[in-house]
C-alpha positions in Angstrom: 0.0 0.0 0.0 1.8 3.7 -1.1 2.2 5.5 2.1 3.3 9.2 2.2 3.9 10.5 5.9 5.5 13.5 8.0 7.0 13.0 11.2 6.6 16.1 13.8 8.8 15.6 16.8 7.1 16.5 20.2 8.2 18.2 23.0 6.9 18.9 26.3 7.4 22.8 25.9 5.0 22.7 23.0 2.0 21.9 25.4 0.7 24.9 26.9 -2.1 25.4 28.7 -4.7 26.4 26.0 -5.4 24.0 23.2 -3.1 25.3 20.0 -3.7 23.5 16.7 -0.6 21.8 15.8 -1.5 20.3 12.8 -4.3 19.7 9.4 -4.0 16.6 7.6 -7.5 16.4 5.0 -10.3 16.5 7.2 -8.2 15.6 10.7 -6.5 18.1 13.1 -4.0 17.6 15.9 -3.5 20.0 18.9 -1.8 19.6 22.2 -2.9 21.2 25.4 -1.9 20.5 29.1 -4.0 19.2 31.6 -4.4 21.7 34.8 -2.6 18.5 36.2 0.1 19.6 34.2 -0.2 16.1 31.7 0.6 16.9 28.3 -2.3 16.1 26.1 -2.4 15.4 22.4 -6.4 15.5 20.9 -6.6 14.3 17.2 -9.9 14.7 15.5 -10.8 12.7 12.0 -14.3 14.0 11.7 -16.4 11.3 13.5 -14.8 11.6 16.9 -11.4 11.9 18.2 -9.2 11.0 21.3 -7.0 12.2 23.9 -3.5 10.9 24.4 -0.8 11.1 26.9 2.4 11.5 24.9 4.9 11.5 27.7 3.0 9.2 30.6 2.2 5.8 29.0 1.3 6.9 25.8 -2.1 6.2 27.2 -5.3 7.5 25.2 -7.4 9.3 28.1 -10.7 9.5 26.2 -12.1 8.6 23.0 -15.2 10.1 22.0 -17.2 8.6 18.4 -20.5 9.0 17.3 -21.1 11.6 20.0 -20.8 9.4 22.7 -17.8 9.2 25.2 -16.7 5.3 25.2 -14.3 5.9 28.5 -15.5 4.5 31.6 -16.7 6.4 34.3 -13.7 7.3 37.3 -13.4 9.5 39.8 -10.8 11.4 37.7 -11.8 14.1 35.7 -8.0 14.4 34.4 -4.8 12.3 34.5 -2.2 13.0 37.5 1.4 12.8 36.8 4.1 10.7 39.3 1.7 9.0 41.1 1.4 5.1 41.2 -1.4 2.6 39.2 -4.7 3.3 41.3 -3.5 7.3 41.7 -5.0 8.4 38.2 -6.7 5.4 37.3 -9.5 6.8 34.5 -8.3 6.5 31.1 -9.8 4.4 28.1 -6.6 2.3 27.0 -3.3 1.6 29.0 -0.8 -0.3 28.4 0.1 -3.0 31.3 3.4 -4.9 31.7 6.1 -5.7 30.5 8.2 -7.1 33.1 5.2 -8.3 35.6 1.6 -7.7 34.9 -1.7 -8.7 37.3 -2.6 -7.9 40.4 1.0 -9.1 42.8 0.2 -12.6 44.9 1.8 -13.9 46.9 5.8 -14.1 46.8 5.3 -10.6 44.0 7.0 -7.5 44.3 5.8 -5.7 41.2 3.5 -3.2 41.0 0.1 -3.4 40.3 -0.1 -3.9 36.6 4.0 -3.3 36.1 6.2 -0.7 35.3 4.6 0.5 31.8 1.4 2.0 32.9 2.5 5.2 33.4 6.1 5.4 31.9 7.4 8.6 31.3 8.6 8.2 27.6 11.9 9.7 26.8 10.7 10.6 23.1 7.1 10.8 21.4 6.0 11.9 17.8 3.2 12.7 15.2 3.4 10.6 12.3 0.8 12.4 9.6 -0.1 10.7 6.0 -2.0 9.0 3.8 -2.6 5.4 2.9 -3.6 5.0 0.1 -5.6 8.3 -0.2 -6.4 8.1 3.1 -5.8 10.3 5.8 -4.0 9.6 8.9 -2.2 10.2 12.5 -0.3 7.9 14.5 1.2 8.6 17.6 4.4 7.0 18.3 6.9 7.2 21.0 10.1 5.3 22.8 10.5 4.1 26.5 13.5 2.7 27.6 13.5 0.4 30.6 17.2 -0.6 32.4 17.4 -2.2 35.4 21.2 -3.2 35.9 21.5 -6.9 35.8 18.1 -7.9 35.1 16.6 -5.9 32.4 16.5 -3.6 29.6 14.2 -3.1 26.9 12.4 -0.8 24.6 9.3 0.0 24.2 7.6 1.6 21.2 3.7 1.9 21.0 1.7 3.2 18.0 -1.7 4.3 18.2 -3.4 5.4 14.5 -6.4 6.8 13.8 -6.9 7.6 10.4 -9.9 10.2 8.9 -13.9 9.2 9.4 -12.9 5.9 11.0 -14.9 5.0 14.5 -11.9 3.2 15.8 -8.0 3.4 16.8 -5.7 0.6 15.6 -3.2 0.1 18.7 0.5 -1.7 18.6 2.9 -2.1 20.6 7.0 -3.4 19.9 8.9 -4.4 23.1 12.6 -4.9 21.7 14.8 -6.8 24.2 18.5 -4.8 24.4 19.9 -7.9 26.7 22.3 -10.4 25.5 19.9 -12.8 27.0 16.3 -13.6 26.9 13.8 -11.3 29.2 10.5 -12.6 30.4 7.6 -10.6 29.5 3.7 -10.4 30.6 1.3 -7.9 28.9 -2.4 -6.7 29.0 -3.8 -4.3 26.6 -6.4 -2.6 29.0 -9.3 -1.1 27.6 -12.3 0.3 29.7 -15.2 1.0 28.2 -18.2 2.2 29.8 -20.9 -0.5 30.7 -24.1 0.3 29.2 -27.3 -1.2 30.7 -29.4 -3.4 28.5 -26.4 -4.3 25.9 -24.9 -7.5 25.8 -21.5 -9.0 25.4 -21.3 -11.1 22.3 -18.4 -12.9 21.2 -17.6 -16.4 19.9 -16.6 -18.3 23.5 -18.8 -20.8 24.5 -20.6 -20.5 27.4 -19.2 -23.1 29.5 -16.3 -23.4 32.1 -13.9 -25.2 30.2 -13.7 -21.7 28.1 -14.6 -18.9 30.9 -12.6 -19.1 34.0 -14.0 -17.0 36.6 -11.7 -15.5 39.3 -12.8 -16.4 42.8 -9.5 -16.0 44.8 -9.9 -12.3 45.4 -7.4 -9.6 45.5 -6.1 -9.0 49.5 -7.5 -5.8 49.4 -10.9 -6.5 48.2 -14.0 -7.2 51.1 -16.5 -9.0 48.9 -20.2 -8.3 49.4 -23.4 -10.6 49.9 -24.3 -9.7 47.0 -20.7 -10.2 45.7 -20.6 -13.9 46.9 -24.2 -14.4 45.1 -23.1 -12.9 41.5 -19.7 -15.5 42.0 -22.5 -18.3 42.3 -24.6 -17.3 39.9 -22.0 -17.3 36.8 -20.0 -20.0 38.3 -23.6 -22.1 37.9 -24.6 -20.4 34.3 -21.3 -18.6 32.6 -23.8 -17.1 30.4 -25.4 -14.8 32.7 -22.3 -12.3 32.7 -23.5 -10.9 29.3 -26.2 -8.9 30.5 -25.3 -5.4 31.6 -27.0 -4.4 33.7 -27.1 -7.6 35.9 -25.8 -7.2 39.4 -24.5 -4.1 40.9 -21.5 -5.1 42.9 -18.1 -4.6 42.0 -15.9 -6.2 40.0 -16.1 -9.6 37.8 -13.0 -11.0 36.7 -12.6 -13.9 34.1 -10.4 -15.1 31.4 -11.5 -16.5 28.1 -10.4 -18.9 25.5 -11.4 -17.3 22.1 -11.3 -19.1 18.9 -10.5 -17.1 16.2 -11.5 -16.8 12.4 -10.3 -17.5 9.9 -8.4 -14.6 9.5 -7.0 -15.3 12.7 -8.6 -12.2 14.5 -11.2 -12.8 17.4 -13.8 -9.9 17.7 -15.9 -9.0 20.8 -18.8 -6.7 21.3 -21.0 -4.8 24.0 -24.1 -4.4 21.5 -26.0 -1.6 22.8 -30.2 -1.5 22.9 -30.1 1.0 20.1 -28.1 -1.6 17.8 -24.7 0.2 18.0 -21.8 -1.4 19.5 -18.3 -0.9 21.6 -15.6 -3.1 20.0 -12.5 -5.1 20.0 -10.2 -7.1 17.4 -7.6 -8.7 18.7 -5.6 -12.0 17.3 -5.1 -15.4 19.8 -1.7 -16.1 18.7 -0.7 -13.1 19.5 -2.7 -12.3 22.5 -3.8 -16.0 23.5 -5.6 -15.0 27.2 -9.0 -12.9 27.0 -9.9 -11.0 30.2 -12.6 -10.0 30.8 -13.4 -7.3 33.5 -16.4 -5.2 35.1 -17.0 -3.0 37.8 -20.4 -1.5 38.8 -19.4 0.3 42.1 -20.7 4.4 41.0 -17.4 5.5 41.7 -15.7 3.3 39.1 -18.2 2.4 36.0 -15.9 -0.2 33.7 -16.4 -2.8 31.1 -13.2 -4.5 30.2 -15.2 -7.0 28.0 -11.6 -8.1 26.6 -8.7 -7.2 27.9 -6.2 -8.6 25.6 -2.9 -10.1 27.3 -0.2 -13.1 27.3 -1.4 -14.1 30.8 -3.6 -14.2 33.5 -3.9 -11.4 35.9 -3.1 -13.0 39.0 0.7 -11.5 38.9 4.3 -12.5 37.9 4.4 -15.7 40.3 0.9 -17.2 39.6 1.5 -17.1 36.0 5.1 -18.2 35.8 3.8 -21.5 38.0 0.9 -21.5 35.0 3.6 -21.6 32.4 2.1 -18.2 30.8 5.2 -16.1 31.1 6.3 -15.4 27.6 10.2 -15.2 26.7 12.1 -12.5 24.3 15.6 -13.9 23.1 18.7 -11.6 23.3 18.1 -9.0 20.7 14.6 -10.2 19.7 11.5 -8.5 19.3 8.2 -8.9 20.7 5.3 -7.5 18.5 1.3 -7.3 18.9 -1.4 -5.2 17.2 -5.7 -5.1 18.0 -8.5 -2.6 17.1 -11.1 -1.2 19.4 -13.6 2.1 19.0 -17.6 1.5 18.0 -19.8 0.6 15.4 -22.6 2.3 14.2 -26.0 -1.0 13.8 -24.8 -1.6 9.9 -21.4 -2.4 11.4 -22.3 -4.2 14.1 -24.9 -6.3 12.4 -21.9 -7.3 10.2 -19.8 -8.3 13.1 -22.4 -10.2 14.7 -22.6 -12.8 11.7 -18.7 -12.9 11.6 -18.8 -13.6 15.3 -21.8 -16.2 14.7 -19.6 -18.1 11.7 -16.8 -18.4 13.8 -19.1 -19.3 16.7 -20.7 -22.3 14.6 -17.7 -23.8 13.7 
């Protein structure tokens, strides 16, 4: 595919505190602002929506906004804090999770919650703008460089494109392993969307719990509920219950799935709204072989991770090394995955619904 781009280096001096238009590409703009935080922020518009990104702190996207409807779950932060840990600004649509450790730590862990990449403070970040094939787009791209002296060092380089009228963000992500030896990594591409009451979760797993592990060893810092213990119960006694938002109101649900994928090799997923539109994700097994799936109902967090795609578990570094999930980079080598997520208006989603059901009958 012909692909003509311009790379625009960013800086944090170019973020002041009003939004400035940085730059036109066909019918998409880029500015940057800064956050009264003081976060740098980067919002890119392509005409049907666009989304806010974190340049320098994870390269996370805050917010995305298609169809006129925010798709970021609901937090008690209005805006991202800067040099604080995991749970300290913990309201953003995407972030990445690894790479060293990723889950919550178990016994025996000493990582962080979720690892050291949530909120990295990236040592370089740029604007790609082009077209492909006639078609408008903006990528952001940046480089993190993690060194621990004798145990690890690595680079990490995320992309996340949008690209003019689309509904959706395509989202990679290279680790390269600097070591001359191999590095473990764990990773979870965490996406929150907001749960919508009345949709349901539709995706090609069966409903049974040979493919849907639900999580009943609960995180040391977590008092369940009645109520709590009752919702366990009931999808531990019918999996299929879990895809009705809208159905319990205690928080969280944790569970990992085993998705077949299509031919293609891409597995989709969908929260298919009343009005026939839809949240989604595309993500590929072989690439991303564990599925979590998250939710939490609790009014001051309003999340549906309904895939949360990762090499592991999230029951931290120790739990999953014993599991044999614990993937390993040789000396020099390259780790690489790629997956969409945004919304579809009910043509779209109608479309993915019989992809899902093909794959699903097979």
């Amino acid at each position: 595919m012909p692909v003509t781009s311009t790379v625009v280096a960013l800086r944090p001096e170019h973020f002041g505190e009003a939004e400035k238009l940085l730059v036109t590409r066909g019918g998409m703009t880029a500015s940057t602002f800064r956050y009264s935080t003081g976060v740098e922020g980067l919002r890119i518009r392509n005409g049907a929506g666009h989304v806010d990104l974190l340049p320098f702190q994870g390269q996370q996207i805050w917010d995305a906004v298609f169809l006129g409807r925010s798709l970021t779950m609901g937090s008690m932060f209005s805006e991202p804090r800067a040099g604080v840990e995991y749970l300290g600004t913990y309201g953003a649509f995407f972030i990445h999770c690894g790479i060293t450790a990723m889950g919550n730590p178990g016994a025996g862990d000493t990582h962080p919650l979720h690892g050291e990449i949530p909120n990295a403070r990236y040592d370089a970040a740029e604007l790609v703008v082009g077209d492909e094939d006639g078609k408008p787009f903006m990528t952001l791209t940046g480089r993190w460089q993690h060194s621990v002296a004798f145990a690890t060092n690595y680079v990490a380089a995320p992309k996340i494109t949008l690209r003019e009228g689309d509904t959706f963000v395509h989202i990679d992500l290279s680790i390269r392993n600097l070591m001359r030896k191999p590095m473990e990594l764990m990773y979870l591409a965490h996406i929150n969307f907001r749960p919508v009451d009345g949709s349901t979760i539709v995706d090609a797993v069966p409903d049974d719990l040979e493919h849907i592990k639900v999580r009943t060893a609960l995180p040391s810092n977590f008092t369940p509920t009645e109520a709590h213990r009752k919702l366990l119960a009931d999808v531990l006694a019918d999996p299929a219950l879990h895809r009705k938002i809208g159905y319990g109101a205690d928080p969280e649900l944790v569970m990992t799935l085993k998705y077949p994928a299509g031919a293609d090799g891409w597995a989709e997923t969908m929260q298919l709204h009343p009005d026939g539109t839809a949240d989604f994700v595309r993500h590929r097994p072989g690439e991303l072989p564990k599925g979590v799936r998250w939710t939490t109902r609790s009014g001051d967090q309003e999340a549906l991770g309904f895939v949360l795609p990762a090499t592991a578990e999230p029951d931290g570094y120790t739990a999953e090394k014993a599991k044999g999930h614990v993937l390993s980079v040789p000396a020099g080598g390259e780790w690489t995955c790629g997956f969409d997520c945004g919304v579809l208006d009910p043509a779209g989603a109608k479309a993915m619904a019989d992809r899902i059901a093909t794959v699903k009958a097979k």
